[in-house]
C-alpha positions as CSV (number, residue, x, y, z in Angstrom):
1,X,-25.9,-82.8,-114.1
2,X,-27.3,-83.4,-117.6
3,X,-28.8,-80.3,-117.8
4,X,-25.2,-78.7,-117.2
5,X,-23.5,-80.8,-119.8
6,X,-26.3,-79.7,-122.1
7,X,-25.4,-75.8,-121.2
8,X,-22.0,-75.9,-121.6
9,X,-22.7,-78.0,-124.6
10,X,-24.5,-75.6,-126.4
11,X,-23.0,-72.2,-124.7
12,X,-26.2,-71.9,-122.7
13,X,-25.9,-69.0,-120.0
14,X,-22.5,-70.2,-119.6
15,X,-19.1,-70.6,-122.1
16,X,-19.4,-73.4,-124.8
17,X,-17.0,-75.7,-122.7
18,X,-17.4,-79.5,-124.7
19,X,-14.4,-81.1,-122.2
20,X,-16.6,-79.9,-119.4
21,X,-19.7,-81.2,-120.9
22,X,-17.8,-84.8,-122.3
23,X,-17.2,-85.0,-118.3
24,X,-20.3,-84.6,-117.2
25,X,-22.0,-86.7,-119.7
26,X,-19.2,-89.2,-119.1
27,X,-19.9,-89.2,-115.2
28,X,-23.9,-90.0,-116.3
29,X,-23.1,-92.6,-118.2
30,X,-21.0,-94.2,-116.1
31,X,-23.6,-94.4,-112.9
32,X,-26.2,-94.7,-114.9
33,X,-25.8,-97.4,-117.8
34,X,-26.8,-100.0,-116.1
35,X,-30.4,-98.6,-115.0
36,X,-33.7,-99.8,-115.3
37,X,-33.8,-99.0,-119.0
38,X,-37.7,-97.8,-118.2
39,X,-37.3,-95.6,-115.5
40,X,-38.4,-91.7,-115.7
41,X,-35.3,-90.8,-116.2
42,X,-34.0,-93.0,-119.0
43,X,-34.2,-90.8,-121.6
44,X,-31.4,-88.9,-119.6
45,X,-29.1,-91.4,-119.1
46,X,-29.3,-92.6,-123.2
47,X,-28.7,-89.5,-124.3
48,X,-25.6,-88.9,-121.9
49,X,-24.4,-92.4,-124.1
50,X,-25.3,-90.8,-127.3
51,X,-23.6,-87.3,-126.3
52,X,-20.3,-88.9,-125.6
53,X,-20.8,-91.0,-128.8
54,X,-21.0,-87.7,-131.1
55,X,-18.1,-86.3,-128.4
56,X,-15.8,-89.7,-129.9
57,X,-17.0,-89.2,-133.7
58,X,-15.7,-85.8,-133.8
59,X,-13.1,-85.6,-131.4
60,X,-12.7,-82.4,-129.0
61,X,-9.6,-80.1,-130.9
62,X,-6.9,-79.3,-128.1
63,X,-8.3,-81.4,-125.1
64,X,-7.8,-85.0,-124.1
65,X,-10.6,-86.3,-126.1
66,X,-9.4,-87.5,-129.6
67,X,-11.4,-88.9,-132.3
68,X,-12.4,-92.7,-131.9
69,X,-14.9,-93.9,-134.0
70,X,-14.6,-97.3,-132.4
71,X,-15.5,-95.7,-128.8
72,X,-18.2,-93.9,-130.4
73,X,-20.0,-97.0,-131.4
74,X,-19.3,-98.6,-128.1
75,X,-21.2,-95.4,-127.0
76,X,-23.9,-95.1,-129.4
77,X,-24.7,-99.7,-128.9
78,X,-25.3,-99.1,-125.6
79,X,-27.9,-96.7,-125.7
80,X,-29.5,-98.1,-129.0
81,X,-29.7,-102.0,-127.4
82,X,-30.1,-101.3,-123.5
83,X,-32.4,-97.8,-123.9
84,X,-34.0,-98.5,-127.4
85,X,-32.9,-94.5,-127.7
86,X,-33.8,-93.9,-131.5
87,X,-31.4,-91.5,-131.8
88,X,-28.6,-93.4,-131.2
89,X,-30.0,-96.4,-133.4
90,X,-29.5,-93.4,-136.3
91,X,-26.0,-93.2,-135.5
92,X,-24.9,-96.3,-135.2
93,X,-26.8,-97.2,-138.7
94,X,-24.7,-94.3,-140.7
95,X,-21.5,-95.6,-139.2
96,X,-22.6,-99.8,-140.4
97,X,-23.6,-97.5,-143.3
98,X,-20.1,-95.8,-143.9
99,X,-17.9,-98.1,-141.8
100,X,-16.3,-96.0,-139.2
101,X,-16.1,-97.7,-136.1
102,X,-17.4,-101.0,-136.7
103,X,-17.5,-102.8,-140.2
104,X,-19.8,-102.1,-143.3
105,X,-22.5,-103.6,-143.0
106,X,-25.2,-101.9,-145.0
107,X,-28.1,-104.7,-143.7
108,X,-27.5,-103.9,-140.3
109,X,-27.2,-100.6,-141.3
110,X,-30.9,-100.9,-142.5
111,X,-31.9,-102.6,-139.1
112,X,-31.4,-99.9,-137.1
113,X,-32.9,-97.7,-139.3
114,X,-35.8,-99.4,-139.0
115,X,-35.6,-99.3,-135.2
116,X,-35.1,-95.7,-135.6
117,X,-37.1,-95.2,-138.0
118,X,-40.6,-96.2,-135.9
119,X,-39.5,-93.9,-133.7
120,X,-40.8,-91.2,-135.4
121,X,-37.3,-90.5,-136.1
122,X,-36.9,-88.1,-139.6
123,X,-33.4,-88.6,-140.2
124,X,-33.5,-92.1,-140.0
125,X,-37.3,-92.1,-142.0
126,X,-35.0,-90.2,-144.8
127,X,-32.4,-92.3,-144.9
128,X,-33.8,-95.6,-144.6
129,X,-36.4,-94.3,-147.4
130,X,-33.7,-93.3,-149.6
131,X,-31.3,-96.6,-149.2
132,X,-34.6,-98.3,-150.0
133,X,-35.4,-96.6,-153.3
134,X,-31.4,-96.4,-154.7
135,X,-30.5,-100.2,-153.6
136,X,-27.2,-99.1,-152.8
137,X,-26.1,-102.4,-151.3
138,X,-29.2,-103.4,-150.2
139,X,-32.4,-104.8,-151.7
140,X,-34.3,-102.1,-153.0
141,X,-37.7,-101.7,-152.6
142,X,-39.1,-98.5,-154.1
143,X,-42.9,-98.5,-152.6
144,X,-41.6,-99.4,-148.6
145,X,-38.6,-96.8,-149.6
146,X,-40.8,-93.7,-150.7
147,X,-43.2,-94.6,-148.1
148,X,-40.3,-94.0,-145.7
149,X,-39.2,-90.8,-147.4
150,X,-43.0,-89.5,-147.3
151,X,-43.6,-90.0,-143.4
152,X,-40.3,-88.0,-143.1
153,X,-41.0,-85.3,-145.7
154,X,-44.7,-84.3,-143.4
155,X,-42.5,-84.3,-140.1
156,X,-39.6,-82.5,-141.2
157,X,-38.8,-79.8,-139.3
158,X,-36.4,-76.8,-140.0
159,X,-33.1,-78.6,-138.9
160,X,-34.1,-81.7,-141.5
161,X,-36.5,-80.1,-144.1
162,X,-33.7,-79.0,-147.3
163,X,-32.2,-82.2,-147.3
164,X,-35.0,-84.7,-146.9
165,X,-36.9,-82.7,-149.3
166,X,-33.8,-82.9,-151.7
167,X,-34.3,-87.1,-150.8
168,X,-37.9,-86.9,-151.7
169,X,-37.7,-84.4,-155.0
170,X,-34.9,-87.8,-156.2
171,X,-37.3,-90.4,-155.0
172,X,-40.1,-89.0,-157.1
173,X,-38.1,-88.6,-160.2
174,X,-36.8,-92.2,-159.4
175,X,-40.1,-94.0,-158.7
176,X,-43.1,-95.0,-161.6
177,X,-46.8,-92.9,-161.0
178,X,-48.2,-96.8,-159.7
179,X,-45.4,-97.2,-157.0
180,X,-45.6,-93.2,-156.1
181,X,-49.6,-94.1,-155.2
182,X,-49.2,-97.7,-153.0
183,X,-46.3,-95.5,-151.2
184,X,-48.9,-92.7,-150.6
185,X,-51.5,-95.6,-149.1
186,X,-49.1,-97.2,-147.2
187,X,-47.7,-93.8,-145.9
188,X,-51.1,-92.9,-144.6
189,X,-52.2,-95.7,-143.0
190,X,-48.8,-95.5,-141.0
191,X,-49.4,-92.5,-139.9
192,X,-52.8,-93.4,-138.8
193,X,-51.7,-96.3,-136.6
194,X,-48.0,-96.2,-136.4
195,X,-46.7,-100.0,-135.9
């Protein structure tokens, strides 16, 4: 069932259909949210929740699915807290970050990037990285913040890589030669024993 909500998702051997894929993720989610959070097949069931989530921050033009931020954040808490699924923790930190769906909260927002963010997840390594070097409502810490951006400028891959190198290029120009080398330690010895 996931599998076909992924293809007519994406347009995959079949036509892009997203109300037909919003049902089928929808019918996951609802036999499956209550799972063992640790089964083989979790994975499946959180990103059902985090499907419908992006389904509810966009909306689906000309079907019965508007947009509703607030339903998208229902989505996207359920399978950060119940299935610890990193990808959702991203989402639900940009919308504490920008306030759609549930109230600003930029400290929260930094939480689940965190949670995300050991994960091995780049787009929340980026962000949390660059929220931590600009102190943009939040206590900045330029060392931990290009530390961040660092890890997620070696695993960027071709979807992330512009835009977290554009992060990183501003981080640099942003940070002093001593805080650019503790950042670099600190990045490394991450890497070698993520925590």
């Amino acid at each position: 069932m996931w599998k076909l909500g992924k293809m007519y998702a994406e347009g995959d051997g079949v036509a892009e259909d997203d109300q037909r894929a919003f049902d089928y993720f929808r019918e996951i989610a609802n036999a499956h949210a209550d799972d063992n959070p640790h089964s083989q097949f979790a994975s499946v069931y959180s990103n059902a929740f985090v499907q419908l989530g992006n389904y509810y921050k966009s909306g689906i033009p000309g079907t019965k699915v508007p947009q509703n931020y607030g339903e998208a954040a229902r989505m996207y808490m359920h399978a950060a807290t119940y299935f610890g699924d990193p990808d959702a923790q991203y989402q639900l930190a940009r919308m504490y970050l920008d306030g759609n769906g549930v109230p600003r909260d930029p400290a929260q927002s930094v939480r689940w990037l965190y949670a995300a963010a050991k994960k091995q997840h780049v787009g929340a390594q980026a962000l949390l990285g660059d929220l931590l070097i600009s102190g943009a409502d939040v206590h900045p810490r330029p060392v931990e913040g290009l530390k961040w951006l660092l890890i997620a400028k070696d695993r960027a891959g071709p979807a992330d890589r512009d835009w977290v190198l554009a992060l990183h290029f501003k981080a640099m120009q942003a940070t002093t030669q001593d805080e650019q080398v503790q950042a670099q330690v600190a990045a490394s010895a991450w890497e070698s024993d993520p925590q």
